[in-house]
C-alpha positions, 0 to 999 in steps of 0.5 A, a space after each residue: 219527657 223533659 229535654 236536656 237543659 240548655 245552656 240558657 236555662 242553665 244561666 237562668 238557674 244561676 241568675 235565680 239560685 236562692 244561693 251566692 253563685 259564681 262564674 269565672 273570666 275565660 278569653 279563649 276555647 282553652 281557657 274556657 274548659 279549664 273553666 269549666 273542668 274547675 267546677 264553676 257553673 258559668 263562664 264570663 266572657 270578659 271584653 278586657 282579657 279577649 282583648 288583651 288575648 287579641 294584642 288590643 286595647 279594651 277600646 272596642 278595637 276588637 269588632 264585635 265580629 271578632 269577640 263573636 268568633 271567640 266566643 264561638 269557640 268557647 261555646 263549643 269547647 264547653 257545655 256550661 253557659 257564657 255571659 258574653 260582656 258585650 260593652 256598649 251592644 256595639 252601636 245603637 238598638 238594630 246593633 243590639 238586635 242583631 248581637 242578640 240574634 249572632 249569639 243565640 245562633 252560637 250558643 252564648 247563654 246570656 250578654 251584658 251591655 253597659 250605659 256607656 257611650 260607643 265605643 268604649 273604654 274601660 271602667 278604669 281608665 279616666 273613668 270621671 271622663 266617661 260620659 253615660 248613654 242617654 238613660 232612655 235611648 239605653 232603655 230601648 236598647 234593653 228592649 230591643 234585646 229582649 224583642 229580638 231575642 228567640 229564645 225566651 230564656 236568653 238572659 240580658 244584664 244591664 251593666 250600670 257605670 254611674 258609681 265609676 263615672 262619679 254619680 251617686 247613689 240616686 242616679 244608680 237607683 233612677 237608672 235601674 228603674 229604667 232598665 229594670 222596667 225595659 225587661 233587663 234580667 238583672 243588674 250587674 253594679 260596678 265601683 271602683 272603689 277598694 270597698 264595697 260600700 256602694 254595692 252594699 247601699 245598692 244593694 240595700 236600697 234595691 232590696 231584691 227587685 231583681 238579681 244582682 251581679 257584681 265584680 269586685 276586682 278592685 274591693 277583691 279584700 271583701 269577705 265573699 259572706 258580706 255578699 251573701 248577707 247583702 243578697 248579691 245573686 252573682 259574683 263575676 271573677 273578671 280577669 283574673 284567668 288572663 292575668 295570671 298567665 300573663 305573668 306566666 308567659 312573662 316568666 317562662 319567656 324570660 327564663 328561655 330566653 335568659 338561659 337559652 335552653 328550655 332544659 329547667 323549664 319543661 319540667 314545670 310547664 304542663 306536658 304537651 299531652 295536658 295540652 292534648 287532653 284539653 284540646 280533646 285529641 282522646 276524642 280524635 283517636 277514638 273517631 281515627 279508630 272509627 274512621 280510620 285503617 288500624 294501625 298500631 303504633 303503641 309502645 311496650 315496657 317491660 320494668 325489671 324489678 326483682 332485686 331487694 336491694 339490700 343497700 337500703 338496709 331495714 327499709 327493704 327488709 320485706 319490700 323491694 326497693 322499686 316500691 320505696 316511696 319517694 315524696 308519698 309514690 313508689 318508685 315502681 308508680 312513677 316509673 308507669 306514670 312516666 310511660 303512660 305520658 308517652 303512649 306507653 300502654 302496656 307494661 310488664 313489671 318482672 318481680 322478685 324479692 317482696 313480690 307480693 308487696 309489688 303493685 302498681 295499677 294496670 300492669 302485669 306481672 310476671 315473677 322471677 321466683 329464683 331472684 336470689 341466685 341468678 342475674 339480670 338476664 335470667 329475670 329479663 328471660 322471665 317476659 321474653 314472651 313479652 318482648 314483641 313490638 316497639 320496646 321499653 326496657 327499664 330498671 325498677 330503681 331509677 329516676 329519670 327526667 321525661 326527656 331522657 325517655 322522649 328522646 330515645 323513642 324519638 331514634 329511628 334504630 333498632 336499640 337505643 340506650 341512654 348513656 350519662 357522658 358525666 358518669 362518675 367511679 363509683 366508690 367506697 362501701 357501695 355494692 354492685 356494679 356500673 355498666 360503662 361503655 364504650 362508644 364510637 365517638 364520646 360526647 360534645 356539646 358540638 351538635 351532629 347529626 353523625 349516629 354514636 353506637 355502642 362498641 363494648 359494655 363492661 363494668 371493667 372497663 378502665 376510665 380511659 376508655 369510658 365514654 359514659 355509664 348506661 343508666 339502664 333504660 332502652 328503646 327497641 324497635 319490633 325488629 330490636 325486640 326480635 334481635 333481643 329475643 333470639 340473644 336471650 334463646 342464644 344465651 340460654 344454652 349457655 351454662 352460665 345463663 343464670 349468671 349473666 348480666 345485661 352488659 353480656 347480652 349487649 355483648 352478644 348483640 353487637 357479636 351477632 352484628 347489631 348496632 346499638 345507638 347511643 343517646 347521650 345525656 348529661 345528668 338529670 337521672 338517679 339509680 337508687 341504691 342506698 340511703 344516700 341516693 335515697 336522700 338524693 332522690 327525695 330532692 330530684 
């Protein structure tokens, strides 16, 4: 039976592919594996960009234990081959030797050493100044690789400079004679030129004697069939990875540090969790749970989503507006997506009107059938069952910024509401009701550590006692849970059950003693009730 390929057969496959292959620049563990996750086969351990990630010249200031250490991350984030650019082999033949054996050890598929002079600079730096190595002592160096190495499919490139050093097209062809001879696996060609005519004349000349590797950062214009045509084996993509988030970090420290807040930021950066879910931490908790006493720390939500809403007119005419899509994705989807982003795993979704138009993946489902004659607390009642543990309860018409949900699961109480301190009357022909509140200190932009708590909710409240609107999310803790579950057995007794809203049952928990935290927001949240939020909603 064959054995699992290894990452040096896999380079070998690429070096031999009868096809144009590709491999694209990383500098680090991270970069690496979204390399790989992008779906190239190969990785291309750029001298340049680990530099640069290393706040150094491309100058050889980084030792080459230092680049070895990098690339031993990478390796071990990752299960495709790396091309390590090894510059000049970091000394002479014993250097080069010893590399060969350091990088076998950590994995590394293949290296490329280029006919340069130790220590190096880069190829587009006064590159006329650059003095080539002797041709034969490079020779060696090639053959002390290939006898040095222990693993027979261990690839070494020859990287030839005369095109940037000012030779021509002789020179390139007598040296790659030399070093194809001294066992190199292939020849990676580099021009500084903004076209490719002296790839292409190699190329020509060469005609197939060994594969052929090259990087056209600078002739980046070039149609990618001209290097099909001209028998190219392998296009390198070089630094383009390091660049690009140079620019990134560029703009989002400017943004910071000229707005002073990371409010406009976060939103378009990747979520802490993707930088979790690269680093493998599913992994992680999967060996905790192994590995580990159980402890369950995960959160619940229950979505109330019975209503039609009838302000939406013909657009809930069968379906709920929880399923109204926004931009292609019910409301309903992205309330869940929101949720799971916040290790919120189970979620209860309360239907009503158009119940069977409500779905969403990896949810339950429990159904209040009389929607259309009772209030909230009697759909709430529906998934009181449910009411267990560490809580989310939400309406199934709101649009929230990630934040807002984030900072009520951070508060240690037991309830927690969001509470928008830039509430405005609502007016004209909307329906409904808001449920305004009124809190034990309004909001300020002055930070305190001093806890604001919830002293009455009513949609009567008069806007000199308002201190903001409830947007309809909240938080419990599994001792919140429990409170809320006795209120609704309490308030069921009551005649008027069926009528009750969520601003009764809040009454009635502060009645019985609780203490209902306040988590003041400014904005950055929508409920959709008519068209005009709807319009609203599609720029949120």
């Amino acid at each position: 039976m064959l054995g699992p390929v290894t990452k040096t057969q896999q380079f070998r496959e690429i070096l031999g592919s009868d096809k144009l292959e590709f491999i694209m620049e990383a500098h680090n563990g991270l970069s690496a594996r979204i390399v790989e996750e992008t779906g190239f086969k190969g990785i291309w351990a750029s001298g340049l960009s680990i530099s640069a990630a290393l706040g150094v010249r491309d100058n050889n200031e980084a030792s080459w234990t230092q680049v070895l250490e990098v690339c031993e991350f990478m390796a071990d984030a990752t299960n495709i081959p790396i091309l390590l650019d090894g510059d000049t082999g970091y000394g002479n033949f014993n250097n080069m030797r010893r590399l060969v054996t350091k990088l076998e050890q950590r994995g590394i598929a293949a290296v490329c050493i280029e006919d340069k002079l130790f220590p190096k600079t880069n190829s587009f730096i006064n590159s006329e100044r650059q003095p080539l190595a002797d041709m034969d002592e490079f020779a060696g160096k090639i053959k002390a690789a290939k006898d040095g190495q222990s693993d027979p499919d261990f690839a070494v490139i020859a990287r030839l400079e005369a095109f940037i050093a000012g030779w021509g097209l002789d020179e390139m062809l007598r040296r790659a004679e030399a070093y194809h001879a001294a066992g190199a696996d292939g020849l990676l060609i580099h021009s500084k030129k903004s076209t490719p005519d002296q790839i292409l004349a190699f190329a020509k000349e060469w005609a197939g004697r060994s594969p052929i590797v090259i990087v056209p950062t600078m002739y980046y214009s070039t149609p990618t069939e001209v290097f099909e045509q001209a028998g190219i084996d392998l296009v390198i993509w070089a630094n383009h990875n390091v660049r690009s988030a140079i620019r990134a970090m560029q703009d989002t420290s400017r943004r910071i540090f000229e707005e002073r807040s990371l409010l406009n930021v976060e939103d378009e950066v990747v979520s802490v969790k993707e930088v979790f879910r690269l680093q493998d931490a599913d992994e992680l908790a999967s060996a905790e749970g192994r590995y580990l006493p159980a402890n369950d720390d995960s959160v619940n939500a229950i979505v109330m989503a019975a209503t039609r809403g009838d302000e939406l007119r013909e657009l809930t005419a069968e379906k709920p507006k929880t399923m109204i899509e926004i931009h292609g994705r019910p409301i309903l989807h992205r309330l869940v997506e929101q949720f799971r982003k916040e290790r919120i795993r189970n979620v209860t979704v309360i239907r009503g009107f158009g119940k069977e138009h409500v779905q969403a993946p990896d949810v339950r489902f429990v159904d209040n059938d009389d929607f259309a004659s009772t209030g909230e607390l009697y759909t709430l009642n529906a998934a009181a069952g449910q009411l267990t543990g560490e809580m989310v309860i939400s309406f199934g018409d709101i649009l929230f910024r990630r934040y807002i949900l984030s900072s009520l699961l951070d508060t240690a109480d037991d309830i927690a509401i969001a509470v928008d301190a830039t509430w405005t009357p609502r007016g004209g022909d909307r329906l409904g009701f808001q449920d305004l509140i009124r809190a034990s200190k309004p909001h300020s932009l002055n930070y305190t550590t001093e806890s604001v708590w919830l002293e009455e909710m009513s949609p009567e409240l008069a806007p000199s006692d308002t201190s903001g609107e409830w947007i309809g999310l909240m938080k419990t803790s599994p001792k919140g849970s429990t409170a809320i579950r006795e209120s609704l057995t309490e308030l069921a007794a009551r005649e008027d059950f069926r009528a009750l809203h969520l601003h009764d049952l809040f009454e009635h928990l502060i009645a019985r003693g609780e203490r209902i935290r306040v988590v003041y927001i400014t904005g950055h949240w929508l409920d959709v009730d008519n068209l005009e939020d709807l319009a609203l909603a599609q720029a949120f």
